[in-house]
C-alpha positions in Angstrom: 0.0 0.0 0.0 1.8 3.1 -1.0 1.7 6.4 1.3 0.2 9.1 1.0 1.3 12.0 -0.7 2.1 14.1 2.6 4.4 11.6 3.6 6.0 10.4 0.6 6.9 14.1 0.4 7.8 14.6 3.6 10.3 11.0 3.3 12.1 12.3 0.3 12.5 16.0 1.4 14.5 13.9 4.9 16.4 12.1 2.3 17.5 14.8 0.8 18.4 16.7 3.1 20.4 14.1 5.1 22.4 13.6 1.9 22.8 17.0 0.6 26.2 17.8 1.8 27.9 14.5 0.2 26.0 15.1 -3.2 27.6 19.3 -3.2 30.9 17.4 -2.7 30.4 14.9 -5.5 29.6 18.1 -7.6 32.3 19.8 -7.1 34.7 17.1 -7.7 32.8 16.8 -11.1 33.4 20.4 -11.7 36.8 20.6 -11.2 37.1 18.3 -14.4 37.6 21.2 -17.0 35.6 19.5 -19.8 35.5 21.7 -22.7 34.7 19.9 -25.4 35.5 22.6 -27.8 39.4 22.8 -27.3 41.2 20.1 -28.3 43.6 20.4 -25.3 41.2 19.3 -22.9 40.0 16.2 -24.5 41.8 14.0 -22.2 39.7 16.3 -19.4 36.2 15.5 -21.5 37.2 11.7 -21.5 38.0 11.9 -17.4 34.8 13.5 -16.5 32.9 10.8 -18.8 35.2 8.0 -16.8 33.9 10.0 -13.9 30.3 10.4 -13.9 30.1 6.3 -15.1 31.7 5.7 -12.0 28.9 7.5 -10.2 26.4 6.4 -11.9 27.7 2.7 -10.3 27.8 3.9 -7.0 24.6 5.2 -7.4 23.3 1.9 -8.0 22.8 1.7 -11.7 23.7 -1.9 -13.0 24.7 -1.0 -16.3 27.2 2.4 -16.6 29.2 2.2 -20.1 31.2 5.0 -21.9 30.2 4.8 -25.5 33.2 6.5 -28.0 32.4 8.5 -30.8 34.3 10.3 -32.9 34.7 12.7 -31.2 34.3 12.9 -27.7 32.9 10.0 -25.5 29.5 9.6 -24.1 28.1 8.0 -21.0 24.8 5.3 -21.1 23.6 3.8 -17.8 20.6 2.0 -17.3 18.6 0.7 -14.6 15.5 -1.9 -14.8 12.4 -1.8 -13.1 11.5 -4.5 -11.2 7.8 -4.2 -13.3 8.2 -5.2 -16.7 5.4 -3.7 -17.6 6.9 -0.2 -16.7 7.5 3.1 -19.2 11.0 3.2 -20.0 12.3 6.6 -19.7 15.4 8.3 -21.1 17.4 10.4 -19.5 19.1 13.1 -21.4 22.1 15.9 -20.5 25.4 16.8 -21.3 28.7 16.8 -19.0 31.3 18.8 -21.2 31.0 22.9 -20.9 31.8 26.0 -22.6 35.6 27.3 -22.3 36.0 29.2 -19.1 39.2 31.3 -18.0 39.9 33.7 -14.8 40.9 36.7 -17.5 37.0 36.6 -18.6 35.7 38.5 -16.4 35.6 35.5 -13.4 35.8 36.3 -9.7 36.9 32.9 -8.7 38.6 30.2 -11.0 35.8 28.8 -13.0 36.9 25.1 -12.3 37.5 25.2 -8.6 33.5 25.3 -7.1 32.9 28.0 -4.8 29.4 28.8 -2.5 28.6 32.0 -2.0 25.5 32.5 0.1 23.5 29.7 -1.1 25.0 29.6 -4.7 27.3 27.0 -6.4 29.7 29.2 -8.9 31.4 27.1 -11.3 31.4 26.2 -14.9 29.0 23.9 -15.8 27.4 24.5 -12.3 24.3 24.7 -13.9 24.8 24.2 -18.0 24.8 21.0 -17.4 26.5 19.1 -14.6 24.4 20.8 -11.9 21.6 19.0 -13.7 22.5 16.2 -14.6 23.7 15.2 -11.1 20.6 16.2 -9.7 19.0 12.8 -11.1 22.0 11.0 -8.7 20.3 11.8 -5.4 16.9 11.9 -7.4 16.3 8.2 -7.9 17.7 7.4 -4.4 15.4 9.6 -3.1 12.5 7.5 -5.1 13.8 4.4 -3.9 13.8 5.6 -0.5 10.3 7.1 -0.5 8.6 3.9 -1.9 10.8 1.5 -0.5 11.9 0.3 -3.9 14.8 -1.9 -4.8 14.7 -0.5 -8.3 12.7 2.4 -10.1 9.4 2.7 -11.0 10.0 2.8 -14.5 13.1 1.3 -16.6 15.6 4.0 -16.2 18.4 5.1 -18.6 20.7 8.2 -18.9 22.5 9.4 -22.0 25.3 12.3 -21.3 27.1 13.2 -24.4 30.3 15.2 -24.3 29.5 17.3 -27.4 26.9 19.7 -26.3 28.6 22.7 -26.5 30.4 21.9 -29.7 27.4 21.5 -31.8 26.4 18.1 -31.4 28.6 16.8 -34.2 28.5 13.2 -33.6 25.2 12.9 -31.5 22.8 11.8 -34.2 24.9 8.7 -35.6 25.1 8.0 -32.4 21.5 7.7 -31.3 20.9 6.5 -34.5 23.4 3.3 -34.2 22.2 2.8 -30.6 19.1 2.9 -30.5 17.8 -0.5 -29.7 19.8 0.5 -26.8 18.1 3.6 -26.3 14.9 2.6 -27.0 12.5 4.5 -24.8 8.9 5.8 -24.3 9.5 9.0 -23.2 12.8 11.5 -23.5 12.9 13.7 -20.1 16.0 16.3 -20.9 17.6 18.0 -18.3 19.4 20.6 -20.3 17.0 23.6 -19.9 15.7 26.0 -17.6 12.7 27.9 -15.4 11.1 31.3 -16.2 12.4 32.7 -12.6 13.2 31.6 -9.0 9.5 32.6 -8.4 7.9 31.2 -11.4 8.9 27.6 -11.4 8.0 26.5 -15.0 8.0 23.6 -17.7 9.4 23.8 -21.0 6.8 21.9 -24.1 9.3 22.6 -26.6 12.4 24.0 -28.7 12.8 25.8 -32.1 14.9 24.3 -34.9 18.4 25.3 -36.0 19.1 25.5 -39.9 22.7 28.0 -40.9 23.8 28.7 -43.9 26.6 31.0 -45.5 26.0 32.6 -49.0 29.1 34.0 -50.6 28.7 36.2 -53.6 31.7 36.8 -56.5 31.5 39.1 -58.9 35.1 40.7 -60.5 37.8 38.5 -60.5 39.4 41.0 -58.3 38.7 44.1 -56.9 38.2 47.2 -59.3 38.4 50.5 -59.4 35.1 52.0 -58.7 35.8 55.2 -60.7 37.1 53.3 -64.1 33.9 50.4 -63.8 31.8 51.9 -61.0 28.0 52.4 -62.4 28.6 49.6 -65.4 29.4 46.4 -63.8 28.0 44.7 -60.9 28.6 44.9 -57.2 28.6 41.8 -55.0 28.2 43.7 -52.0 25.4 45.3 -53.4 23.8 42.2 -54.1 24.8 41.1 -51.0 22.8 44.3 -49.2 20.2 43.5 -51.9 19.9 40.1 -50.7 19.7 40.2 -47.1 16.7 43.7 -47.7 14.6 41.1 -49.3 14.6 38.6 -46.4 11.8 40.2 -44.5 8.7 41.8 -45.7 7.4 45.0 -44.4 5.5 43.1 -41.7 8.8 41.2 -40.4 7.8 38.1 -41.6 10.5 36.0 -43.8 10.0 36.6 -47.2 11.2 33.7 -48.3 8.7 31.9 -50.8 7.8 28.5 -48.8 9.5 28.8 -45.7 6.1 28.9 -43.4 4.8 25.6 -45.0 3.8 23.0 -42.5 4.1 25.4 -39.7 2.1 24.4 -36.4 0.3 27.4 -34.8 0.0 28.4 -31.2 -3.7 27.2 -30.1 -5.6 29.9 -28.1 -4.7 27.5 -25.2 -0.9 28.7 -25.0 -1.8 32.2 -25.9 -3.2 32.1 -22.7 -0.6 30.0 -20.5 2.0 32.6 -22.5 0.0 35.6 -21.0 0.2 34.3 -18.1 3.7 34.4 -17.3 4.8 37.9 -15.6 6.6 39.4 -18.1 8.0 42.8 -17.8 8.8 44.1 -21.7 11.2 46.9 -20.2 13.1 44.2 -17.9 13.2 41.9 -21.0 14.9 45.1 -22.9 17.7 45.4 -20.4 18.9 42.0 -20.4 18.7 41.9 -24.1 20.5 45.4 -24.6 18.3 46.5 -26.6 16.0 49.9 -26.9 12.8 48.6 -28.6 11.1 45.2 -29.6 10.9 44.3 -33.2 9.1 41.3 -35.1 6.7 39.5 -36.9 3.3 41.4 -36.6 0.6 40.3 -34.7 2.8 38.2 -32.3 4.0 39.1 -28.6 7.5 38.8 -27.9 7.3 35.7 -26.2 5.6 34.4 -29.5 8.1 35.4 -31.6 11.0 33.9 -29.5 9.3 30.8 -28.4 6.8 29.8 -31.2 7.3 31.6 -34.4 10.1 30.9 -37.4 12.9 33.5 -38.2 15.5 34.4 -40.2 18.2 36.7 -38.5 21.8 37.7 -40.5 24.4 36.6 -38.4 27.1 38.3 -40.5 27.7 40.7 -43.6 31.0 41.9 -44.8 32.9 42.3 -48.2 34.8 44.9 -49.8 37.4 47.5 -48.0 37.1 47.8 -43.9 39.7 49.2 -42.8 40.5 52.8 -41.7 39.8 55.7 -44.8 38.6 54.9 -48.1 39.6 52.6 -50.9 37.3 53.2 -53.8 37.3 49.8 -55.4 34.1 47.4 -56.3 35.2 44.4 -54.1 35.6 40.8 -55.5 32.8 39.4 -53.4 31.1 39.5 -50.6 29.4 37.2 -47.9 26.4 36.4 -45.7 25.8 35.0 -42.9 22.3 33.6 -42.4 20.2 31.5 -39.4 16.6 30.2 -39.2 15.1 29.2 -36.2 12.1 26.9 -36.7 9.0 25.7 -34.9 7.3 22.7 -34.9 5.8 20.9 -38.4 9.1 22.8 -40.7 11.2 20.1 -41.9 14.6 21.9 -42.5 15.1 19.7 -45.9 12.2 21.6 -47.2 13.9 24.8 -45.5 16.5 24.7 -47.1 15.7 24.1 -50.4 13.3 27.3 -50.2 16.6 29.3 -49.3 18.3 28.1 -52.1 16.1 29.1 -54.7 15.4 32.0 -53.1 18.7 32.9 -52.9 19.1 32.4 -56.8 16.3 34.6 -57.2 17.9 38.0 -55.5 21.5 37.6 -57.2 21.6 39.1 -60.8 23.5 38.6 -63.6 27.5 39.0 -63.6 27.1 38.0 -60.0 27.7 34.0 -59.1 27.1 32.5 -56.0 27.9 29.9 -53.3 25.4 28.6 -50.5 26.8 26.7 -47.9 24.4 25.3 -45.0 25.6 23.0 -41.9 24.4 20.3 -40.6 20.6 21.7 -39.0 18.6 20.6 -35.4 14.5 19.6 -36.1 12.3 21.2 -33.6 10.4 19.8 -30.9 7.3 20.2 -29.1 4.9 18.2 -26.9 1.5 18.8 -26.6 0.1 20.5 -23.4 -2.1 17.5 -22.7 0.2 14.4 -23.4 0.1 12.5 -20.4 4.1 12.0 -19.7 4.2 16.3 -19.6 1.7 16.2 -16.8 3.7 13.7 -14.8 6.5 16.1 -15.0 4.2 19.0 -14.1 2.4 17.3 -11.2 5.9 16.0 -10.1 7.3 19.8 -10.0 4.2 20.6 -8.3 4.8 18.7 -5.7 8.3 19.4 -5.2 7.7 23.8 -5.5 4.4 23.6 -3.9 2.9 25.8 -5.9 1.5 26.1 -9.5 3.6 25.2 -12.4 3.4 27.2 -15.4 4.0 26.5 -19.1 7.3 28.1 -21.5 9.0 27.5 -24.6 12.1 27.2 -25.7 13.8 29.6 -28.1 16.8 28.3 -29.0 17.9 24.9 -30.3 19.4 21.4 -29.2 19.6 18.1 -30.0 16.7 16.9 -28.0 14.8 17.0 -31.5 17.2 14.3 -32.6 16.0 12.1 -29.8 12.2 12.6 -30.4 12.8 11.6 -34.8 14.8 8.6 -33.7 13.3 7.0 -30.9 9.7 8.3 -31.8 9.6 9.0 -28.2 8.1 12.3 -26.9 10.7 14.8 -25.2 9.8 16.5 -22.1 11.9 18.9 -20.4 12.8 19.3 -16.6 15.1 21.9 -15.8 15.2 24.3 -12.7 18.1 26.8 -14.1 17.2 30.8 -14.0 18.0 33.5 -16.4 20.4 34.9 -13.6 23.0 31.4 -13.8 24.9 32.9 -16.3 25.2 30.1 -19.1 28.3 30.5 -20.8 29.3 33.6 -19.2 31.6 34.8 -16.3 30.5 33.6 -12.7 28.1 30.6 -14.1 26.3 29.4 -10.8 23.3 27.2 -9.5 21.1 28.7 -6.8 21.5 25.0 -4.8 17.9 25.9 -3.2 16.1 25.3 -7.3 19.1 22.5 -7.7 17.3 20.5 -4.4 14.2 21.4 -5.8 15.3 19.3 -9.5 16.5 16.4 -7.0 12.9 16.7 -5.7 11.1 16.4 -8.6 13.0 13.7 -10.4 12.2 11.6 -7.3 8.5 12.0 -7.6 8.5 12.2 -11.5 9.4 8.3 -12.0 6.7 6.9 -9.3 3.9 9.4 -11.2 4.7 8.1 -14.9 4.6 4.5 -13.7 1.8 4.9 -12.0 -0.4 7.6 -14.6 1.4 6.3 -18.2 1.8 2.6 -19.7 2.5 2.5 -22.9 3.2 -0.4 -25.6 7.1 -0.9 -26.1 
């Protein structure tokens, strides 16, 4: 007979507590592991903390902890059964390498050598994404000791990659040749954050990610303006030309085909959106900005959580250095991204760009389009019954209600849904104020016990609310 809720609350909030101090030191042995993934000095560091956090995961209890090589950097799997076959399996995803970090970048503190301040953890990776993924560590033991359980309530499995923060390169082929392995119901990742300390929140999705570079040649070398200027064509011109014509006068892309398939917001999230305490002038400060701008008809939160764009990263070509040089330059180049919503394949994206593209360069004027590898979007619906096991579970655990977000950048976790076919929720209890990939990253440790918390109660609600087939 289980308990009731009171108490099962009441049992893991003890747990937790009791154990707190030895899961902060765990942590910050973790973080002293400088795993950036993007400089090639530290991948001996990136394959330590993988070596690492598999060791945890064993202590932890999980039966199976393997490192799984790619090629690039390695990855960790662990996996531990329910005792119920019958049980969801759930996926656990997060990454364990981080963003460069160095004391001459504005830190107070060295970025690998944890220090709490008050009751915050500062550290690289303190919070993007060690901070949580170690919170699922204490989070099952927690479950097991609430319910008494030898094993969780659902199959469990974790998947940390070490690539996270260098673009993924590798992930794909890697879920893609594992996963009978990885074979789950439901994708929970861990990789994400909260509207505010006050506004505990869960994320139903993230936008898509498709780049591209368009270079543009037009004299075999540069000219003098005065001799041909006026009679032969100008690549940066058409370069100016080109990106003028992406939007049209109501902000929206311009780009013939690229809102095909798109899925709109229901008058449901209009309403959950709304109901987030959003300041616009707040909003302006931390994006150093003087004045909104978008696709009409939209709110700002719409437009950065639920609506397609097309933003120029980069424009340059011809002279830039200090006077003038009247010459018609050689060529010229753009830099171009999209970030797209649920129901826009970025195939059919692309292909849209690249004739558009063709369209805006005129005669005398060749070009070269370039795009990289692009991230699908992902979204869950509001009512699929896995999201509301993480909502109820957060509940629980924040005491309080739990509000709805998007996410408006991009990750891999759309890789994960178009492989497995499994639906990917997201539980993260990061705030705007930990500093991702800036100086002085930290974890308020009061929301990190809170993640520890809700992973605890998550598993025992999906097993008990959610079967379905494997």
């Amino acid at each position: 007979m289980s308990k009731p809720v009171d108490d099962v609350v009441s049992t893991v909030r003890t747990y937790i507590e009791a154990h707190r101090g030895a899961f902060l030191d765990d942590l910050a042995e973790w973080l002293r592991i400088p795993s950036v993934s993007a400089q090639p000095e530290h991948a001996a560091d990136v394959a330590r903390s993988a070596d690492w956090l598999a060791a945890k995961l064993s202590d932890t209890g999980f039966p199976t902890c393997e490192i799984w090589p790619t090629a690039g950097a390695p990855a960790v799997f662990a996996e531990w059964p329910s005792e119920d076959p019958e049980a969801p399996t759930v996926l656990v995803y997060g990454h364990h390498d981080v963003q460069p970090a160095a004391r001459e970048d504005g830190w107070d503190t060295d970025p690998f050598e944890p220090v709490i301040r008050g009751n915050r953890l500062h550290a690289r990776g303190a919070a993007d994404d060690k901070g949580q993924v170690f919170f699922h560590t204490l989070g099952v033991r927690a479950h097991l000791a609430a319910t008494g359980r030898t094993a969780p309530s659902v199959h469990l499995k974790l998947l940390v990659e070490g690539e996270e923060e260098s673009g993924s390169p590798h992930f794909r082929r890697l879920v893609e040749e594992r996963a009978e392995r990885l074979a789950a119901d439901a994708v929970i990742v861990s990789d994400t954050g909260m509207w505010s300390e006050d506004t505990p929140t869960v994320c139903t999705g993230m936008r898509g990610l498709a780049e591209c570079e368009i270079e543009l040649f037009g004299p075999a070398q540069d000219i003098h303006s005065g001799s041909f200027g006026g009679a032969v064509p100008n690549p940066a011109t058409a370069a100016a030309r080109l990106v003028a014509a992406l939007h049209d006068e109501h902000a929206r892309v311009a780009v013939p085909g690229f809102y095909e398939g798109v899925t709109e917001l229901t008058d449901r999230e209009r309403e959950l959106f709304a109901e987030l305490p959003f300041d616009e002038e707040t909003w302006l400060r931390t994006a150093r900005s003087t004045a909104t701008h978008g696709e009409a008809g939209h709110t700002t939160l719409e437009r950065v959580w639920a609506r397609p764009t097309a933003e120029v990263n980069g424009i340059g070509g011809g002279y830039q250095g200090a006077g003038s040089k009247t010459i018609i330059p050689s060529s010229a180049l753009v830099k171009l991204s999209f970030r797209l919503v649920a129901g826009q394949d970025p195939d059919h994206v692309e292909k849209a760009v690249r004739a558009w593209a063709a369209d805006q360069v005129p005669a005398g004027v060749r070009h070269e389009i370039t795009f990289g590898p692009a991230t699908r979007p992902c979204l869950t619906p509001l009512d699929h019954p896995a999201l509301q096991s993480v909502v109820r579970a957060m509940g629980r655990a924040f005491e309080q209600p739990i509000r709805y977000t998007r996410e408006g950048g991009s990750g891999p976790a759309a890789d994960l849904q178009e492989v497995l076919g499994a639906p990917v929720l997201f539980l993260g209890i990061s705030v705007p104020s930990d500093g991702w990939h800036a100086p002085n990253e930290k974890v308020e440790l009061d929301l990190l016990m809170k993640g520890v918390e809700t992973a605890a109660h998550l598993w025992g609600d999906l097993a008990e609310n959610w079967r379905e087939p494997h």
